[in-house]
C-alpha positions in Angstrom: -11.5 35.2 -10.2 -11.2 32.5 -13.0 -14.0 30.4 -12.9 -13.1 26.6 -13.3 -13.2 24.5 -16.4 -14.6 21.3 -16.0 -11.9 19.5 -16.9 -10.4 22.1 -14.6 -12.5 20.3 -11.9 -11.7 16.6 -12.9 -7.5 17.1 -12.8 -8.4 18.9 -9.4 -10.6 16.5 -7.8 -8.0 13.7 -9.6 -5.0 15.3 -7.8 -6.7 14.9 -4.5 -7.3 11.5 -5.1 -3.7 10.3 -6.5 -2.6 12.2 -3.3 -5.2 10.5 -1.3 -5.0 7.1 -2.3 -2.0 6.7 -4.8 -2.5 7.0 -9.0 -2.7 3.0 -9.1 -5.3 2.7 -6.5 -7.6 5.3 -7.6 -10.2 4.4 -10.6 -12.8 6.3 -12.8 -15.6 5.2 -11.0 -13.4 6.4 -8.1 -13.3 10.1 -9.9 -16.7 10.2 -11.2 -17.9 9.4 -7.6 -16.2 12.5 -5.8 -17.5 14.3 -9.0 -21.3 13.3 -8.3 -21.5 12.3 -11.8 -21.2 9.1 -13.9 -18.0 7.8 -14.7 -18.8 7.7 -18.2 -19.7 11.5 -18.2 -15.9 11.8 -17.7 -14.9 11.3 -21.1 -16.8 14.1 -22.5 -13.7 16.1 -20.7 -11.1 13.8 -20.7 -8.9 10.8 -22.6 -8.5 8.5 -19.8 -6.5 8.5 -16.2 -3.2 8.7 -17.9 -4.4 11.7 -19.7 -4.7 13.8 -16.3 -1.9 12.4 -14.3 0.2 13.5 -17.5 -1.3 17.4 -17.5 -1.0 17.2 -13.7 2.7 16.5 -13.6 3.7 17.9 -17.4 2.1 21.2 -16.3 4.0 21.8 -12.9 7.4 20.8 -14.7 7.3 23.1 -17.2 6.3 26.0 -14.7 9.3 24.8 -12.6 11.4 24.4 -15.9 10.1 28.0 -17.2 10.8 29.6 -13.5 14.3 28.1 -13.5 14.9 29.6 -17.4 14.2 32.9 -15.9 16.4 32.7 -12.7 19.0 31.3 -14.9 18.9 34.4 -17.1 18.8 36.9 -14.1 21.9 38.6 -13.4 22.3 38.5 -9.4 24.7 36.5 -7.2 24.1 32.6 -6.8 22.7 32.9 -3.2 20.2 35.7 -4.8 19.3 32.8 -7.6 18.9 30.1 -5.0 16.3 32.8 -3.4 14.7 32.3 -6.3 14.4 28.9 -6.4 13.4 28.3 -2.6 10.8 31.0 -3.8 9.4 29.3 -6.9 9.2 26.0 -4.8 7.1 28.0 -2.4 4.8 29.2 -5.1 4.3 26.3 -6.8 3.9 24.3 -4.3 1.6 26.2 -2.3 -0.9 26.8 -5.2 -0.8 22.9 -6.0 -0.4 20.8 -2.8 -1.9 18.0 -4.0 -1.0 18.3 -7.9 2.7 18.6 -6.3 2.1 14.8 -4.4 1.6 13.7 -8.0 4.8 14.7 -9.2 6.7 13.6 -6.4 4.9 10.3 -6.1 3.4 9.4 -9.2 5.8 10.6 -12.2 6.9 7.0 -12.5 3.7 6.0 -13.9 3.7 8.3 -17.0 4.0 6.5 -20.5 4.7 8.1 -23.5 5.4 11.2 -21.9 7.8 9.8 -19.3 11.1 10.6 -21.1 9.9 14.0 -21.4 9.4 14.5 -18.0 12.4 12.8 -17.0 14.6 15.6 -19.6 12.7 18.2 -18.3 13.6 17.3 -14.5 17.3 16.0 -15.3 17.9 20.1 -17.2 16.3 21.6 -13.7 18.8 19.6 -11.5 21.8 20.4 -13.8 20.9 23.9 -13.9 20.2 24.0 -9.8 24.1 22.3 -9.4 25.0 24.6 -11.8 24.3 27.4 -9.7 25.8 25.7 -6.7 28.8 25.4 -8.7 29.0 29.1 -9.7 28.5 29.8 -6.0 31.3 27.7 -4.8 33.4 29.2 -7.6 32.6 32.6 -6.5 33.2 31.5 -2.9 29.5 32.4 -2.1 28.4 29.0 -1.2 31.5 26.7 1.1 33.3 24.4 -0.9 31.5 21.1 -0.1 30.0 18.9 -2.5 27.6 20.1 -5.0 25.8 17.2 -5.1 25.2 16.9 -1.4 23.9 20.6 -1.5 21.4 20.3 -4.2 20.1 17.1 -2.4 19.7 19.0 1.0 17.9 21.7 -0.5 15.7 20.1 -3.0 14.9 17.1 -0.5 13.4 20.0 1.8 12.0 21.6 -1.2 9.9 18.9 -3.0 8.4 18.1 0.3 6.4 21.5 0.6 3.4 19.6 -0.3 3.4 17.9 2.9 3.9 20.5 5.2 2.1 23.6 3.9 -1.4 22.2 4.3 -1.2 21.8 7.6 0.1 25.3 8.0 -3.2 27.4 6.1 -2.0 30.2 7.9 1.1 30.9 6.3 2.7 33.9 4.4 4.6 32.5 1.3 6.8 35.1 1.4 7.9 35.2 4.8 8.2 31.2 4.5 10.2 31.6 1.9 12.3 34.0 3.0 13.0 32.0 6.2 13.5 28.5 4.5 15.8 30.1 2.3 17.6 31.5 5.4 17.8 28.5 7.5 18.5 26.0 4.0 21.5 28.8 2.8 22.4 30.1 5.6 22.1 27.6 8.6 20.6 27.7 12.1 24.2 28.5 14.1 23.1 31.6 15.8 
């Protein structure tokens, strides 16, 4: 097992904070009170607030962008590739529940690395319709709108965050594999 940088610690404890309270309601002191420590011990470890809300969100969407490269590149069908995706949703956001709130909640509030985030986000939903695309092409996926489709899945997807920690108890993989049944494939019986 890794043991846990302290500034490990402080983007942790952060993240639980931000999804707690909200990034604009949550201060230093704030953090270097759930710490134990003195909110000018922080910046031996960090910049400032900014600096931790941008590795927390900057961090998840390059593993989400890197995940998606690698589906992308894979040579299976589009419904095999939107597997994928359901799975990497599962796996990120089950390792980073409250990281994920962050991103979901919070990206607004980035400065200068805003655009950045907002490129790297805009590629992941072009290459997720993308795929939708191929699929309808291939007459894998019904002929609806793209658009629609990617919003249905994703909406379900980027709201992991709220559902897995009341449910400790799952198995990723058998989550996955039923989300991606019933968001691909339906509940018609």
């Amino acid at each position: 097992m890794r043991v846990e940088t302290r500034k490990q610690e402080i983007i942790r404890v952060a993240a639980t904070l931000f999804k707690d309270k909200g990034y604009s309601a949550v201060t230093m002191r704030d953090l270097a009170k759930a710490m134990g420590i003195k909110a000018a011990s922080l910046y031996n470890h960090i910049n400032s607030k900014q600096d931790i809300l941008k590795d927390i969100i900057i961090s998840l969407a390059e593993e989400f962008t890197a995940g998606m490269a690698t589906i992308m590149a894979s040579q299976v069908s589009s419904l095999d590739k939107l597997n994928q995706i359901i799975a990497l949703h599962v796996n990120i956001a089950g390792r980073n529940t409250d990281e994920m709130a962050s991103l979901n909640n919070d990206w607004m509030h980035l400065e200068e690395k805003l655009e950045y985030y907002l490129q790297l986000r805009e590629n992941y939903e072009a290459n997720f319709r993308s795929i939708i695309k191929q699929g309808i092409g291939t007459k894998e996926i019904i002929d609806l709108d793209p658009d629609t489709i990617l919003f249905s899945i994703l909406s379900t997807l980027r709201s992991l965050y709220l559902w897995i920690p009341d449910h400790e108890d799952y198995n990723p993989n058998q989550f996955a594999a039923e989300l991606a049944e019933i968001l691909l494939h339906g509940i018609n019986k």
